[in-house]
N, C-alpha and C positions, 0 to 999 in steps of 0.2 A: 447388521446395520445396512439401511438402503444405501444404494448408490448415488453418488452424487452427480454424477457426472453422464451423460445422455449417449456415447456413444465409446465403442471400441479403442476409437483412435485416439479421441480427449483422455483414457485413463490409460492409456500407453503412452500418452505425451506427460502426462501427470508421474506417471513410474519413471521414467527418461529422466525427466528432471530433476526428482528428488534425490534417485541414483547419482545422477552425474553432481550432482551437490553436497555430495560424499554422504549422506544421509541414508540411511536404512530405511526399507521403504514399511509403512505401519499404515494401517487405517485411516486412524486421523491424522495424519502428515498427508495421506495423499485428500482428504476431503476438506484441509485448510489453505493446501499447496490449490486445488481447483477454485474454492473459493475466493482466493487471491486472482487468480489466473482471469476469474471472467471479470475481477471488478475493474471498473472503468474509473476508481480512485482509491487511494489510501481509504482502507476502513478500520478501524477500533474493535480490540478483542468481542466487545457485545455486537457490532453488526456482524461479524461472523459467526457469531452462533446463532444470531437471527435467521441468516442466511438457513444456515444448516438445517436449523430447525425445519424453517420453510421448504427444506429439498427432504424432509423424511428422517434428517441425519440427529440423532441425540449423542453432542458430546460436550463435558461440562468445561465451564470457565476455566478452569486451573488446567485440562489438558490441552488446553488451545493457546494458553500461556507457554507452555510446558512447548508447546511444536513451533510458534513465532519464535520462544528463544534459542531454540536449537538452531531453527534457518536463516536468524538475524546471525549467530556463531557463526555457522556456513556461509558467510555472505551472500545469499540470494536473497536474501530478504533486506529492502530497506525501516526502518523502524525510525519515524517522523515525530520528533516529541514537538508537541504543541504550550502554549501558554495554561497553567490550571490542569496540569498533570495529564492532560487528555496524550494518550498516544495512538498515532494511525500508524501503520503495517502495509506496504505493497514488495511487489516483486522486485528485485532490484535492478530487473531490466526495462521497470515500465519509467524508469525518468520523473517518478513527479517530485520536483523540489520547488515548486514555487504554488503558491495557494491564497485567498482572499478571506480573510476570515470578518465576515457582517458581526460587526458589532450590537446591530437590532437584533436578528434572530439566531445567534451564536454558532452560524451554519457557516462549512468551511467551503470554498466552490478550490478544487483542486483544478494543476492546467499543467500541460506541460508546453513549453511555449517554444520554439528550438531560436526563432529570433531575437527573443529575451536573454536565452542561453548564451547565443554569441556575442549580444551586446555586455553582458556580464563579463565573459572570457577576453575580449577587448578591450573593454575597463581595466581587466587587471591588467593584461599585458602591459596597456600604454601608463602605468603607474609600478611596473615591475615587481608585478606578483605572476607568480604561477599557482593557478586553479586547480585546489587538490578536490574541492568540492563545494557545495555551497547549499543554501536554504531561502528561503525569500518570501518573506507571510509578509502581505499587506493588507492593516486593518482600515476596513471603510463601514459607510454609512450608504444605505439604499438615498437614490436624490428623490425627492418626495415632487411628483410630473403636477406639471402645472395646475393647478385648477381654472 
């Protein structure tokens, strides 16, 4: 299986991880744990094999299910279920809980926002909750620019 990962130190950061995550370290754990690692959003078990694909890497839908649900067990994985069964997957140190999902072209724009965070966590304070966690999808419409 090629590698996925471009240099020395990214798959010794990628070994580190999965270890310290109580996890055995295997092939596809470390080339779904990098996957995860470079994306810049929650993706869905098919963009990951897209991915993979695209870096050389052939490994099928059921063992990429098979490695999400071991690292969601592990907790290093967050696992983001969406409206219409769609589920995204990131790390659970990257923060995204908050997301805009377009109602015209059914795309989700993820964010991690940290002044939206606090203003959330201050909400609940001042209504006497404590923030064990939270999710926050807001469905809109593109505004259609002047003509």
């Amino acid at each position: 299986m090629p590698s996925l990962v471009h240099n020395n130190d990214s798959t010794a950061a990628a070994i580190n991880a999965v270890r310290k995550a109580g996890v055995s370290v295997t092939v596809p754990r470390l080339a779904v744990w990098t996957v995860l690692a470079q994306a810049d959003e929650p993706l869905q078990p098919y963009d990951i094999q897209a991915r993979l694909t695209g870096n050389g890497v052939t490994l099928s839908l059921s063992s990429i299910y098979t490695v999400l649900k071991r690292f969601v067990e592990a907790g290093v994985l967050t696992l983001h279920a969406i409206d219409a069964g769609k589920s995204h997957y990131s790390l659970a140190e990257k923060d995204f809980r908050q997301h805009i999902h377009c109602e015209e072209t059914d795309r989700d724009y993820w964010l991690a926002d940290p002044e939206l965070t606090c203003a959330i966590e201050a909400f609940c304070r001042r209504h006497g909750f404590e923030l064990s966690t939270y999710s926050l999808v807001v469905k809109a419409k593109p505004v259609n620019p002047a003509t």
